[in-house]
Backbone as JSON Lines, residues from 0, in Angstrom:
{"i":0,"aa":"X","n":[88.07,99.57,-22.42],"ca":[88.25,100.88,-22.99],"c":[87.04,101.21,-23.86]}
{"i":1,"aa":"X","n":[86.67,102.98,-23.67],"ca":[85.64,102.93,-24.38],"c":[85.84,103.41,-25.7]}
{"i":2,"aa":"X","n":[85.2,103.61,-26.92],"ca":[85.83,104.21,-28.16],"c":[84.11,105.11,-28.26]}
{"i":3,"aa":"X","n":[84.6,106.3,-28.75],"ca":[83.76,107.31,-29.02],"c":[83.24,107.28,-29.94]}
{"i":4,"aa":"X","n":[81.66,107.29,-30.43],"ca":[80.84,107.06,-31.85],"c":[80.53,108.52,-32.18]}
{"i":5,"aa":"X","n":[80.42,108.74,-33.4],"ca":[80.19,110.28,-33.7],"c":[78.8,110.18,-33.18]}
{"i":6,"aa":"X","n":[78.4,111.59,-33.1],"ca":[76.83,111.74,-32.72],"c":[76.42,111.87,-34.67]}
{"i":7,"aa":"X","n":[74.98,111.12,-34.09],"ca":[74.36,110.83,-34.73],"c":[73.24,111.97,-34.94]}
{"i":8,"aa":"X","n":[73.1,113.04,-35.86],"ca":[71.96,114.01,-35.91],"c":[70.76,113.78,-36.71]}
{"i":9,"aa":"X","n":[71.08,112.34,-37.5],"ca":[69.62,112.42,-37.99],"c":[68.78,111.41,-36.95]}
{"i":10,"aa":"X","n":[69.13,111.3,-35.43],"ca":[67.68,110.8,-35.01],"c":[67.31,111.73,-33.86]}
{"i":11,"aa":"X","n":[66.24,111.78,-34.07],"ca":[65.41,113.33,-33.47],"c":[64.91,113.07,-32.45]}
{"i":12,"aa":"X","n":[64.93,113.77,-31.86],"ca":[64.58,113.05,-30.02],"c":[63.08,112.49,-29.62]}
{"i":13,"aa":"X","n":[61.99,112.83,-30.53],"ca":[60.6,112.18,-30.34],"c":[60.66,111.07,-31.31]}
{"i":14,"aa":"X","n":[61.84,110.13,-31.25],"ca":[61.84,108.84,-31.94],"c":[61.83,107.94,-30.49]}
{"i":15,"aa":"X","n":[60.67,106.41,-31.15],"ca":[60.66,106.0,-30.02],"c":[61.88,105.12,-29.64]}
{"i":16,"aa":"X","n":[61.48,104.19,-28.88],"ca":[62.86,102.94,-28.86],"c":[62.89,101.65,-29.99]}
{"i":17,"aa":"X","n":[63.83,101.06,-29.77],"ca":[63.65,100.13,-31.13],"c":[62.4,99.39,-30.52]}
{"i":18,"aa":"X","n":[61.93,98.92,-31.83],"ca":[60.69,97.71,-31.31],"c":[61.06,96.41,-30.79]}
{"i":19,"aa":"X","n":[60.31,96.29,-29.58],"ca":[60.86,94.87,-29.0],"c":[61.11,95.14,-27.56]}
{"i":20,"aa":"X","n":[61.69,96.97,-27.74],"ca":[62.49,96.99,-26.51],"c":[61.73,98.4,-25.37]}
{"i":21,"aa":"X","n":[60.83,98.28,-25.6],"ca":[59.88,99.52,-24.95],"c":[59.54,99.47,-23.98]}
{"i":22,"aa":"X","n":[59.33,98.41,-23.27],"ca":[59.06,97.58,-21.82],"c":[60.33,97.69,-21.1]}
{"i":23,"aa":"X","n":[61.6,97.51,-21.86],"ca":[63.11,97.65,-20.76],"c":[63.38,99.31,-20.61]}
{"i":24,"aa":"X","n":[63.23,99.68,-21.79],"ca":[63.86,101.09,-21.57],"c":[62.57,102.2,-21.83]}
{"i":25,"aa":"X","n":[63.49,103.42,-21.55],"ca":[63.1,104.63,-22.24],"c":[63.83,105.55,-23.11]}
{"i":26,"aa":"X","n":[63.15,106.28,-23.99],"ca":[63.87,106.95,-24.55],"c":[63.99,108.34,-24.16]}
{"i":27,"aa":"X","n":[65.66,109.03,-23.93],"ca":[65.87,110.25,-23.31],"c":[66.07,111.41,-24.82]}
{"i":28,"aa":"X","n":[65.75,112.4,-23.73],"ca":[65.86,113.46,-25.14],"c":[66.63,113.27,-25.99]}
{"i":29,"aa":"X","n":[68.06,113.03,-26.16],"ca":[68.95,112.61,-27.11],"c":[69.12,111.53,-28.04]}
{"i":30,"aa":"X","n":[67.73,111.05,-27.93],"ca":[66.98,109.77,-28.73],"c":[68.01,108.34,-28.73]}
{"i":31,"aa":"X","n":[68.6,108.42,-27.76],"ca":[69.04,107.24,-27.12],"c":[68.25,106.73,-25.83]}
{"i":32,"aa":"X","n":[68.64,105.13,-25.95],"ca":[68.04,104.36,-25.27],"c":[68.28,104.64,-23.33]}
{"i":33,"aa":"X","n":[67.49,104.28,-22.54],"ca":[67.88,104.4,-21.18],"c":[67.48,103.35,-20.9]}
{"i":34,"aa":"X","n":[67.95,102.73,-19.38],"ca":[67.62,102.15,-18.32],"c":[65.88,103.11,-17.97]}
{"i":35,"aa":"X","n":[64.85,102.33,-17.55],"ca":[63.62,102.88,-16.82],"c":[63.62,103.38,-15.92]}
{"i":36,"aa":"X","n":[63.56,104.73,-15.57],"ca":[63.24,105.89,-14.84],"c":[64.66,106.63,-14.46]}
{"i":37,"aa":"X","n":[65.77,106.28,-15.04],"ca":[66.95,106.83,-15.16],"c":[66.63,108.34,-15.84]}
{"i":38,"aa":"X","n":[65.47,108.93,-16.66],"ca":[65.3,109.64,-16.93],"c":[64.78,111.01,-15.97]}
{"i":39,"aa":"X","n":[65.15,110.24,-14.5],"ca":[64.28,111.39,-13.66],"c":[65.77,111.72,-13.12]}
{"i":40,"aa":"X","n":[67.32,111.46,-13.58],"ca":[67.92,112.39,-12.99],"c":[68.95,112.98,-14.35]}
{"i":41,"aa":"X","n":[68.7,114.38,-13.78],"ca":[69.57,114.94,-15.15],"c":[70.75,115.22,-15.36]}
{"i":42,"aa":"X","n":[70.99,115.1,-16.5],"ca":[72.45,115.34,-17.03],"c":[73.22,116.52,-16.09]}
{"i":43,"aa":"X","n":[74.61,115.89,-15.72],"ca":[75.12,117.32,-14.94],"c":[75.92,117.97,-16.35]}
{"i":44,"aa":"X","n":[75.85,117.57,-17.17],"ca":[76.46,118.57,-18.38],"c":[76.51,119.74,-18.46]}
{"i":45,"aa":"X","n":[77.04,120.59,-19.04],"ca":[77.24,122.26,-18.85],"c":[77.77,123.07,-20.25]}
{"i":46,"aa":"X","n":[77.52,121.95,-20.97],"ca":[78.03,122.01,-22.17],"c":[79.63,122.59,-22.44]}
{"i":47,"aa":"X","n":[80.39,122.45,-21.56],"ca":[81.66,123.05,-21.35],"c":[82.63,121.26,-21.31]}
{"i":48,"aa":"X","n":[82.57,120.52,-22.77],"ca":[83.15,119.35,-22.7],"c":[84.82,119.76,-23.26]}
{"i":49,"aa":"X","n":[85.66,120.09,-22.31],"ca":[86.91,120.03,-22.04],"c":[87.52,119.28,-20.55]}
{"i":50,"aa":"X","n":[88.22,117.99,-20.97],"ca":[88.67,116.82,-20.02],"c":[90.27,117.56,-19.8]}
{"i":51,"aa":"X","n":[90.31,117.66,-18.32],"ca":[91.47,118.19,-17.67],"c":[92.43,117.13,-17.77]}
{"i":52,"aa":"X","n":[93.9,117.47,-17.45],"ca":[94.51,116.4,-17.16],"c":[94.63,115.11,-16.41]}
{"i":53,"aa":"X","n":[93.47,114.86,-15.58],"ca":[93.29,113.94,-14.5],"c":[91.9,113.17,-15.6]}
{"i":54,"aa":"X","n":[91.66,113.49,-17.18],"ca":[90.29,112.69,-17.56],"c":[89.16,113.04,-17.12]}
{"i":55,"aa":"X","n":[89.08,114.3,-17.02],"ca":[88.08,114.86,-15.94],"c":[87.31,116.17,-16.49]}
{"i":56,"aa":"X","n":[85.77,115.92,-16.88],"ca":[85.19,117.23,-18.04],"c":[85.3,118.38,-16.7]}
{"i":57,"aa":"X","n":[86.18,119.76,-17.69],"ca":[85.78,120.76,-16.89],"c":[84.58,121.44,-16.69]}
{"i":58,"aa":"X","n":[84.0,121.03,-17.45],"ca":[82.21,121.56,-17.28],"c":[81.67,120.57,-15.86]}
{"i":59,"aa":"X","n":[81.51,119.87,-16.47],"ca":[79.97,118.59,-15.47],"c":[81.22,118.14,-13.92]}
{"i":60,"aa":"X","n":[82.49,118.14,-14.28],"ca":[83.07,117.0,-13.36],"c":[82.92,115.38,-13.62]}
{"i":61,"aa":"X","n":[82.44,115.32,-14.41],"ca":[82.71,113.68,-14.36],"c":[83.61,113.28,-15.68]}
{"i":62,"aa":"X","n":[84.18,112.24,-15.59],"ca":[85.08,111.33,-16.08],"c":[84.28,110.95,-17.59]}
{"i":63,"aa":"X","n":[85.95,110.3,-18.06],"ca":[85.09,109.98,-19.64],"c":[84.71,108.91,-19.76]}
{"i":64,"aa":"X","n":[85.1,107.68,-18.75],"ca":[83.89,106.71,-18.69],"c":[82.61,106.64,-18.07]}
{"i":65,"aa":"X","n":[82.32,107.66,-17.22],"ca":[81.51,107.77,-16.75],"c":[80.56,108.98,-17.86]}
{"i":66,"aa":"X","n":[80.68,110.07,-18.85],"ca":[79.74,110.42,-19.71],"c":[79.93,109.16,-21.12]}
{"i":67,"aa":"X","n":[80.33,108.76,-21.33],"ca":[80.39,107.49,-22.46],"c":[78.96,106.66,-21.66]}
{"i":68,"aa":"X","n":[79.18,106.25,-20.2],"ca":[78.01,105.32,-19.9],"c":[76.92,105.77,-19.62]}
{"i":69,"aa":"X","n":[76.66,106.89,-19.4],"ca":[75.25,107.66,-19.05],"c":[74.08,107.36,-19.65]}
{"i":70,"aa":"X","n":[73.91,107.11,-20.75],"ca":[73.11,106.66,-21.06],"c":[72.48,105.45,-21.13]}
{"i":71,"aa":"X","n":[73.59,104.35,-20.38],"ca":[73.23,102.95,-19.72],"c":[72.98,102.61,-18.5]}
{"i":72,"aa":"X","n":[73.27,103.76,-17.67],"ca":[73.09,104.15,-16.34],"c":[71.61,103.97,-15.91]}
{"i":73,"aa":"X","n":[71.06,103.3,-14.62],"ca":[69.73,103.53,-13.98],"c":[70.27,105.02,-13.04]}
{"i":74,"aa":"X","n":[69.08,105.15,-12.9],"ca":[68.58,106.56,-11.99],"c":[69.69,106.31,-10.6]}
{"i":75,"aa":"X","n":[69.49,105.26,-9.82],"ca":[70.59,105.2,-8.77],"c":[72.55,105.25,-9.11]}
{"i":76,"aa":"X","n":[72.49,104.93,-10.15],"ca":[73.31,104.83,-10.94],"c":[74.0,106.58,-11.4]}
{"i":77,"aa":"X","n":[73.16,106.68,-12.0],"ca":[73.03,108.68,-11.99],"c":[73.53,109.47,-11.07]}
{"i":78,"aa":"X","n":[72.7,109.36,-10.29],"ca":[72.91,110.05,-8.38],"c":[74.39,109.99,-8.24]}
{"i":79,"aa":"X","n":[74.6,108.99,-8.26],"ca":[76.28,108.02,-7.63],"c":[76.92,109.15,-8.41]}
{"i":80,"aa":"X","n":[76.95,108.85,-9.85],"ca":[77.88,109.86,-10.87],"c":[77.85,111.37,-10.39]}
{"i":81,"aa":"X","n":[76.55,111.6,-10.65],"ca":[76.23,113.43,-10.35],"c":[77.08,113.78,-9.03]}
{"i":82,"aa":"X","n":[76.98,112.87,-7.95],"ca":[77.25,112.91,-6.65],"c":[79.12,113.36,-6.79]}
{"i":83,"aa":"X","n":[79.59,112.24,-7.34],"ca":[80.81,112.15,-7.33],"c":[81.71,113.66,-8.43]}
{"i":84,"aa":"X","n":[80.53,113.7,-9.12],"ca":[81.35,114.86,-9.8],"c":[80.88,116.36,-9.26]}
{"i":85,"aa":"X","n":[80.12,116.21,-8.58],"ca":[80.08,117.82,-7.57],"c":[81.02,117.55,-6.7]}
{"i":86,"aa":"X","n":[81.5,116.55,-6.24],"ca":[82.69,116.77,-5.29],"c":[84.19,116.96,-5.85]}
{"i":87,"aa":"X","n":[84.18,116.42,-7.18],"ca":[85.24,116.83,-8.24],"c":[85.32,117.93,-8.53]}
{"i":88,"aa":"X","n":[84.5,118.54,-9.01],"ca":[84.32,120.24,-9.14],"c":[84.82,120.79,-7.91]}
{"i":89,"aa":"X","n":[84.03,120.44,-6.51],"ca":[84.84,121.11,-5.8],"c":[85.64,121.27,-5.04]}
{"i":90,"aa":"X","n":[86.49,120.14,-4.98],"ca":[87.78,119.95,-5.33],"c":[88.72,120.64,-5.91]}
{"i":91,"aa":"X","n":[88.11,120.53,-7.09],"ca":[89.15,121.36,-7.96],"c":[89.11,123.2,-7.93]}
{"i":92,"aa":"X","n":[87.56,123.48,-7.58],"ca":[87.73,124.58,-7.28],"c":[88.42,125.08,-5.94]}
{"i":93,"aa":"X","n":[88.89,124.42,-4.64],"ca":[89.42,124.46,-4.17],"c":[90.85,124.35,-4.37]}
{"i":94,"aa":"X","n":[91.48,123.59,-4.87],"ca":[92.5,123.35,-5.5],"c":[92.91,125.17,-6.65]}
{"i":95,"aa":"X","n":[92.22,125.35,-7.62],"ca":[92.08,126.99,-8.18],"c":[92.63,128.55,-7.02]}
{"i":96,"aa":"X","n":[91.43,128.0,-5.81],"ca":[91.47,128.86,-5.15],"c":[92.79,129.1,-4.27]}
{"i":97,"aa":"X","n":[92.88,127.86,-3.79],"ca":[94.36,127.56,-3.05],"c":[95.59,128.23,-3.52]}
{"i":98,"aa":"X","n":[95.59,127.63,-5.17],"ca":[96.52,128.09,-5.77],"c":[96.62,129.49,-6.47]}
{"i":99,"aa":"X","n":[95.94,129.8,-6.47],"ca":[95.47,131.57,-7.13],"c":[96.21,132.38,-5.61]}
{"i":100,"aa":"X","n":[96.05,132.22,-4.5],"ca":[96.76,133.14,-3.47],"c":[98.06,132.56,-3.22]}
């Protein structure tokens, strides 16, 4: 289970990584740490963070263990997620549509 940390606003996104650790990771705009080259796929966020009854953000489509880990995620890793929550979305927008007639 994951437990949610408040966001942190005093670290500013042109902070680097801790020292020691600059060779494993990178640092993504949100001045958290990444997996290396995980930074070439982007956030499906939408800033619309409301989790439906199924655990499921109605903005992005993905799950709350899956935005909790994003930022431990490699780039193939990413894809998989992004992948799976465009088909959640439309899903559900099918599911909307179905049920609206």
């Amino acid at each position: 289970m994951f437990r949610w940390l408040p966001f942190r606003s005093d670290q500013p996104s042109d902070r680097g990584p801790p020292e020691g650790t600059g060779a494993a990771t990178a640092w993504d705009s949100s001045g958290q740490s990444s997996p290396k080259g995980a930074e070439s796929v982007a956030s499906p966020c939408t800033s619309v963070c409301v989790l439906d009854r199924r655990g499921e953000c109605e903005g992005c489509g993905r799950t709350v263990d899956e935005i909790a880990l994003w930022t431990t995620l490699d780039a193939p890793a990413r894809a998989a997620v992004v992948l799976a929550a465009t088909q959640r979305r439309a899903r559900r927008q099918a599911r909307a549509s179905r049920d609206a007639s």
